[in-house]
N, C-alpha and C positions, 0 to 999 in steps of 0.2 A: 859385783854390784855396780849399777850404776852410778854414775860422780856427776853432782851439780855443778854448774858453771856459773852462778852466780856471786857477786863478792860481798854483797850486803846482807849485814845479819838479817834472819827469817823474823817476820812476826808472830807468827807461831808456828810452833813444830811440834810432832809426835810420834810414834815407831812409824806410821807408814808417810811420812812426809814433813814437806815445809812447805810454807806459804808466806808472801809479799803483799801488802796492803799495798796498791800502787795510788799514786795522786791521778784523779779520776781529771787530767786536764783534756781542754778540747783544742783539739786543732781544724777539725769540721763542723759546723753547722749539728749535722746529726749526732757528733758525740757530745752535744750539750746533756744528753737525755742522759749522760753515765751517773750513777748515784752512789755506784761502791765498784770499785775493779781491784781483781787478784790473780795473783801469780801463784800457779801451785808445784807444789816438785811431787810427784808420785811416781817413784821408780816400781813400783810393785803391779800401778794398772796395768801394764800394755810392753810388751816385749820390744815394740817398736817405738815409742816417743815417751818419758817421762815429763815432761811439761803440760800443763791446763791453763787455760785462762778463764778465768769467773767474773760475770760483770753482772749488775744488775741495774735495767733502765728501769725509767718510768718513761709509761706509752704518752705522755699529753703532746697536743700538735706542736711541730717547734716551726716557726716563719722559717719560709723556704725549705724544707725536706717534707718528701712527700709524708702522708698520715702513717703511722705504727700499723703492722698488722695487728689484730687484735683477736684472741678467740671468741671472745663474747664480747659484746658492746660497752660492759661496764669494764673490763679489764684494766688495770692501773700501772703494774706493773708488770715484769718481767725478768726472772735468772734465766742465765744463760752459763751453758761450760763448753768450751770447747778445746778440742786437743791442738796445742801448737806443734806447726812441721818443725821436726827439732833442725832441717836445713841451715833455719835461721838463727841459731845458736843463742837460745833462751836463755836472760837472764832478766832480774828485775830492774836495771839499767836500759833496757834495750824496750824492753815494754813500758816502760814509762815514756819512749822515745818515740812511741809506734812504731816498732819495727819489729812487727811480729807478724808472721804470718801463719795462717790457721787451716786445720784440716776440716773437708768436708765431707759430709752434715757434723754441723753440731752434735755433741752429744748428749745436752741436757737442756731442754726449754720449757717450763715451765711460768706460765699466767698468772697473777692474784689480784684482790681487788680490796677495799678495803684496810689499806694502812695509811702512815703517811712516809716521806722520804728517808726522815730519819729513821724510823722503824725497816723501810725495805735497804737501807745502807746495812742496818742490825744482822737483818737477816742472811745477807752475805755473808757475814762473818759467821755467823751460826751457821749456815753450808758450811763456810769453810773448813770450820771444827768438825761437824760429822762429817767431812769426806777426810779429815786426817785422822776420826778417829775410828775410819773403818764402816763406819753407819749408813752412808750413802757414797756408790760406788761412781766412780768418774766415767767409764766405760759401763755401760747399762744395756750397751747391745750382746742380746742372747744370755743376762739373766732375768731366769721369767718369773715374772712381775718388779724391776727395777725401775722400769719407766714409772711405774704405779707408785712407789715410794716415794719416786721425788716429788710426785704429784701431791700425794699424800701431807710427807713431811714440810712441803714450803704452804701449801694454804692451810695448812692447822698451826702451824708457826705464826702466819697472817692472822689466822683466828684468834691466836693466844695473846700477839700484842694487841689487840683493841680491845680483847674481854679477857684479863689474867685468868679468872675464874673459868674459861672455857676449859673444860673437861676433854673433849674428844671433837672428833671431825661431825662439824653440821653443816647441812645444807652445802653449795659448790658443786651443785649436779652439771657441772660446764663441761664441754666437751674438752677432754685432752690429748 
């Protein structure tokens, strides 16, 4: 099994992981737009690197960095996961530090529109529980329909905090 290197207790754990609520500070311009960032331990996704990083912005202009890509025009926000190079020897010291560095592509991007910041902060956290509790997979390359889940699961999420009473996925015919 693989052994975590980090020293600070997890803020939440479960059989397939743990995870670090990290302080969303900026040291760039462009990391103003952070609204929630996490560290995740998942020894089980990937035979090669057990660390993720989960961050969720929000897309508005910030003075000085160029405009958010955006899928559709109204897009507000944005989760992101991506797998860190364990070169850099993850911990949640070390990402709190920016000093992480990350594998490319991403593994998880998904758009919404329709919340507010505190809500899309929420929502991180709620990935972060379904990716430790098995529900959404961190690695999504080559199973088919994963991409589709997280698309899924984060805008009916979106949906859910601005109408409790939403039932199921409406409307969101945006291109993913």
């Amino acid at each position: 099994m693989k052994r975590k290197r980090t020293g600070r207790p997890s803020d939440l754990a479960s059989t397939y992981g743990e995870a670090w609520e990290l302080r969303a500070t900026a040291q760039r311009p462009d990391q103003e737009a952070s609204l929630a960032v996490w560290l995740l331990y998942v020894p089980s996704a990937s035979p090669a690197w057990e660390y993720y990083y989960l961050a969720v912005i929000h897309l508005r202009d910030i003075d000085g960095v160029p405009p958010a890509h955006k899928d559709w025009p109204e897009a507000e926000y944005e989760l992101m996961v991506l797998a860190v190079d364990p070169r850099c020897r993850p911990s949640a010291e070390r990402a709190e530090a920016h000093k992480l560095q990350f594998l490319r592509p991403g593994n998880v991007r998904v758009q919404w529109d329709s919340t507010s910041d505190e809500y899309a902060a929420g929502m991180a956290r709620d990935a972060v529980k379904a990716i430790l509790n098995g529900v959404l997979p961190v690695e999504p390359e080559g199973i088919v329909g994963a991409r589709q889940l997280w698309q899924d699961a984060i805008r009916e999420t979106a949906d859910h905090y601005v109408d409790p009473t939403h039932g199921g996925h409406q409307g969101h015919d945006h291109a993913s």
